[in-house]
Residue frames as qw, qx, qy, qz and C-alpha x, y, z in Angstrom:
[[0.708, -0.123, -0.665, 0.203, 64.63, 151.00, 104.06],
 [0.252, 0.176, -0.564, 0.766, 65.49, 153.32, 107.06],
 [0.554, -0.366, -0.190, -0.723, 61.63, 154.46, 106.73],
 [0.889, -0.385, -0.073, -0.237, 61.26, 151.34, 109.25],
 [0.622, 0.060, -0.643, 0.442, 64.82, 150.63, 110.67],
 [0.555, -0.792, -0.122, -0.224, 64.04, 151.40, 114.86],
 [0.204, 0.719, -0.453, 0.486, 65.69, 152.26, 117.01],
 [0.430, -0.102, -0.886, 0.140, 65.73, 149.58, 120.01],
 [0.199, 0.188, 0.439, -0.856, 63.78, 151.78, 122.55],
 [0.341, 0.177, -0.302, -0.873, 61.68, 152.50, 119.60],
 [0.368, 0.266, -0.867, -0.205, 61.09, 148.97, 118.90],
 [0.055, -0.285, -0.823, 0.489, 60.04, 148.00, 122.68],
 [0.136, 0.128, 0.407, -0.894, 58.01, 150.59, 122.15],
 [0.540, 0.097, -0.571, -0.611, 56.25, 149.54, 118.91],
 [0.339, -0.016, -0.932, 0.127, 56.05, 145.89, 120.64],
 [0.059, -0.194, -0.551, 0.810, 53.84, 147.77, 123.10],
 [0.494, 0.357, 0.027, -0.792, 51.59, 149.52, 120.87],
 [0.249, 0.339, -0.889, -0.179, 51.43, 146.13, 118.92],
 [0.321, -0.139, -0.936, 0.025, 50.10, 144.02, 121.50],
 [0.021, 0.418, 0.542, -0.729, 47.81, 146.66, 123.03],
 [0.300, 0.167, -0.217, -0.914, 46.06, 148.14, 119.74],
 [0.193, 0.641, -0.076, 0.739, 44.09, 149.75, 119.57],
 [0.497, -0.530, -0.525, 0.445, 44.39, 151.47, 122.65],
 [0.092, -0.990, -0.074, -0.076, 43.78, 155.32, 124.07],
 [0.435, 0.598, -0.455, 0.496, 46.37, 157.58, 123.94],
 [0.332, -0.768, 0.303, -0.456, 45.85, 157.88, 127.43],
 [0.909, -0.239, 0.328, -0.095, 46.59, 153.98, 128.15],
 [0.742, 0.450, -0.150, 0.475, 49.51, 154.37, 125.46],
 [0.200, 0.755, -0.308, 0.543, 51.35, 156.70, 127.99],
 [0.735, -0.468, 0.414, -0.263, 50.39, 154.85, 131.59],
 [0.981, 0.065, 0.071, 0.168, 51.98, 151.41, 129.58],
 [0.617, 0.550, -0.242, 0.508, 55.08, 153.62, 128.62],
 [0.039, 0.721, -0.489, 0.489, 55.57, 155.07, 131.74],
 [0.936, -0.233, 0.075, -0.252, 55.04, 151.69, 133.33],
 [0.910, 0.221, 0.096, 0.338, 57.50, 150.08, 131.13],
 [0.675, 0.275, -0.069, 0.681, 59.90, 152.71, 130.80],
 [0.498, -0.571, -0.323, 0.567, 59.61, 155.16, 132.97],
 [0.285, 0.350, 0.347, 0.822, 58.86, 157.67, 130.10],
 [0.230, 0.310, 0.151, -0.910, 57.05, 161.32, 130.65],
 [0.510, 0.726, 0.347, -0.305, 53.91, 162.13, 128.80],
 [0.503, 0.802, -0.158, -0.282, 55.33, 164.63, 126.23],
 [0.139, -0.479, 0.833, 0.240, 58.58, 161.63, 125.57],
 [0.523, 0.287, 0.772, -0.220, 55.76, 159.23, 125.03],
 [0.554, 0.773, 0.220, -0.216, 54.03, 161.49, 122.22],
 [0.065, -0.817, 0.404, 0.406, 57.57, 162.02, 121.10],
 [0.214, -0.259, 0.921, 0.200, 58.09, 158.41, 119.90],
 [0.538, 0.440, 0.707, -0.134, 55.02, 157.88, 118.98],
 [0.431, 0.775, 0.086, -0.454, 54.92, 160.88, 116.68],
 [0.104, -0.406, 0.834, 0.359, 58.90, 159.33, 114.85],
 [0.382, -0.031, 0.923, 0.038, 56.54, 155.80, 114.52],
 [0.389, 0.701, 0.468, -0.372, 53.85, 157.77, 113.14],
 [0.371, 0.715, -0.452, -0.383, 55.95, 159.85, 110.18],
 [0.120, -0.207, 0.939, 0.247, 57.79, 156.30, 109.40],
 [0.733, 0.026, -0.419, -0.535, 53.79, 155.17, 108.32],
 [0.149, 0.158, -0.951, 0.222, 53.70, 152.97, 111.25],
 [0.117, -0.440, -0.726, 0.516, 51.18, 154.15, 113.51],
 [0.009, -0.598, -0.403, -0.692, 48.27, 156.42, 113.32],
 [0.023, -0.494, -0.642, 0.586, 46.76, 158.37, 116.40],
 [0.089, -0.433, -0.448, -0.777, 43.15, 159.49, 115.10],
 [0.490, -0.624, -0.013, -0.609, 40.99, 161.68, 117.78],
 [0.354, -0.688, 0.534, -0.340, 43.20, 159.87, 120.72],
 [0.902, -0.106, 0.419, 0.019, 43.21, 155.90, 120.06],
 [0.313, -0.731, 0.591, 0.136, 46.12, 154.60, 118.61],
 [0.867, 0.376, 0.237, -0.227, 46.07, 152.29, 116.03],
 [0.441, -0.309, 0.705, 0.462, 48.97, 150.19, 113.50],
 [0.399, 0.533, -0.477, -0.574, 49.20, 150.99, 109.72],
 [0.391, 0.474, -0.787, 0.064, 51.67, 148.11, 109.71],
 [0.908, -0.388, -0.118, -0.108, 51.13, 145.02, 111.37],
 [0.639, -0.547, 0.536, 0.072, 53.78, 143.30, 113.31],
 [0.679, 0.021, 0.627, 0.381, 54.32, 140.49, 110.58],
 [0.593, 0.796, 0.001, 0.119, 54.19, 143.12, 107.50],
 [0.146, -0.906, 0.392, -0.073, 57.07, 144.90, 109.59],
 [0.601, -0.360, 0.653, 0.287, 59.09, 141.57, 110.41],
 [0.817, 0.311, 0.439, 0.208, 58.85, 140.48, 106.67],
 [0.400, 0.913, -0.049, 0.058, 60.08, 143.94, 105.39],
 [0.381, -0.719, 0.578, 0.060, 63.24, 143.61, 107.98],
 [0.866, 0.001, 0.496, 0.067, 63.55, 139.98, 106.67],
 [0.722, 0.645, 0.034, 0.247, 63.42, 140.91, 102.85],
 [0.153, 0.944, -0.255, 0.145, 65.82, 143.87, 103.55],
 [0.596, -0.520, 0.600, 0.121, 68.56, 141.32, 105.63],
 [0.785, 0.086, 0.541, 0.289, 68.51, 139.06, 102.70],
 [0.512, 0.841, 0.100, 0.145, 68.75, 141.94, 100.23],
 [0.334, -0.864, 0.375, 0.027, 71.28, 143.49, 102.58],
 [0.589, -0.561, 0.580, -0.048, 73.31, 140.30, 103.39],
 [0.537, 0.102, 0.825, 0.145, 72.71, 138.03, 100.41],
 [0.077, 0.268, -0.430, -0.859, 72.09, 140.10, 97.70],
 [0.670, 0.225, -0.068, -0.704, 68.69, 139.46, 97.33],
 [0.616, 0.127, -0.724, -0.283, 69.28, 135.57, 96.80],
 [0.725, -0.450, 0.314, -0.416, 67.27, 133.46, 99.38],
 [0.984, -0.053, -0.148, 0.082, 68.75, 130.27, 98.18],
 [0.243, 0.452, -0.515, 0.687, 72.31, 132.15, 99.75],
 [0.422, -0.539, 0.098, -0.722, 70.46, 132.43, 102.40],
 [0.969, -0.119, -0.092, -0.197, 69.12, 128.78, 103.05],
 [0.725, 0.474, -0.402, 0.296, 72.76, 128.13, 102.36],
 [0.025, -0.502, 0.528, -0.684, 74.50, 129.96, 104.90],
 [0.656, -0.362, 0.127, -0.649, 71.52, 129.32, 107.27],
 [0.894, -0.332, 0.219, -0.206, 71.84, 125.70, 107.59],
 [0.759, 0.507, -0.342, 0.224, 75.15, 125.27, 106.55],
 [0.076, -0.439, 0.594, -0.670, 76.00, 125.64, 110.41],
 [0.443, 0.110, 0.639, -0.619, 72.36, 124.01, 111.74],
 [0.100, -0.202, -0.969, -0.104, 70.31, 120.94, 110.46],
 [0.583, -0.048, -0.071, -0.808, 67.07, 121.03, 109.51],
 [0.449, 0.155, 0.843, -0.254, 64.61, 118.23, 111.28],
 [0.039, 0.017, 0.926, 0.375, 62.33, 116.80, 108.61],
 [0.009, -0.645, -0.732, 0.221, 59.63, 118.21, 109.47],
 [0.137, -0.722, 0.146, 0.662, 61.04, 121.50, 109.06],
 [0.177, -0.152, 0.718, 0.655, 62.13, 120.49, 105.48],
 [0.172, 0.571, 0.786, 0.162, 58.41, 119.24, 104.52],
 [0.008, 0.867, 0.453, -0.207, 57.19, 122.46, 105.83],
 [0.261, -0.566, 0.357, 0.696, 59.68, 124.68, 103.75],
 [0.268, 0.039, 0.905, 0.328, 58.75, 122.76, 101.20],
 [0.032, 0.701, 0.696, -0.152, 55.18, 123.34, 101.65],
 [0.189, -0.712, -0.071, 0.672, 55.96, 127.06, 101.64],
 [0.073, 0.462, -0.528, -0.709, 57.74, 127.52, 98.46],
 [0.013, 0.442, 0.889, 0.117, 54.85, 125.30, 96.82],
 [0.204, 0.799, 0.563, -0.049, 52.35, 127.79, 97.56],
 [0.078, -0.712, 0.205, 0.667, 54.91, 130.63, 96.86],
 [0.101, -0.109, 0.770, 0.620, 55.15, 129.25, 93.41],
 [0.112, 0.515, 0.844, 0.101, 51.48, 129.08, 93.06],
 [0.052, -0.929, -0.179, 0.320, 50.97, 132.88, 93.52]]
């Protein structure tokens, strides 16, 4: 699990490389020091952390995601409910709306979900 827990810097930074890939390294370091106000060799520094975790790749200078965005949120997801709820989603659901109403629409489309999850 830690293989992909980020650090929040990290995180912004992923979000970056994310909505820019691919992109040159050189246009991965002008967006970081844009956005954060990062050196060059801090830039390659984070990138190289995102890169051993099997996030990112940089081949001959362009920049490129292993992982998508939504593999990465669904791994965080599983791991919260494994974490938090021992691996039971209907704990989950529980908790979840045992504070906050679901609209009917919502319900259908939950519904819908676990329908084609059950079909796979």
């Amino acid at each position: 699990m830690s293989k992909y827990m980020l650090a929040p810097m990290e995180s912004r930074f992923a979000d970056i490389l994310w909505d820019n890939e691919p992109l040159s390294s050189t246009e991965m370091v002008r967006l970081a020091e844009e956005e954060f106000n990062w050196a060059r060799t801090t830039t390659y520094t984070v990138l190289k952390k995102l890169i051993l975790r099997g996030l990112f790749e940089n081949n001959k200078g362009t920049v490129r995601a292993i992982v998508s965005r939504e593999q990465f949120d669904s791994y965080k997801s599983a791991c919260f409910v494994d974490d938090q709820f021992k691996g039971s989603l209907p704990a989950f659901i529980a908790a979840f709306t045992s504070k906050k109403k679901i609209s009917a629409k919502e319900a259908e489309e939950l519904r819908r979900m676990i329908d084609e999850a059950e079909e796979n």
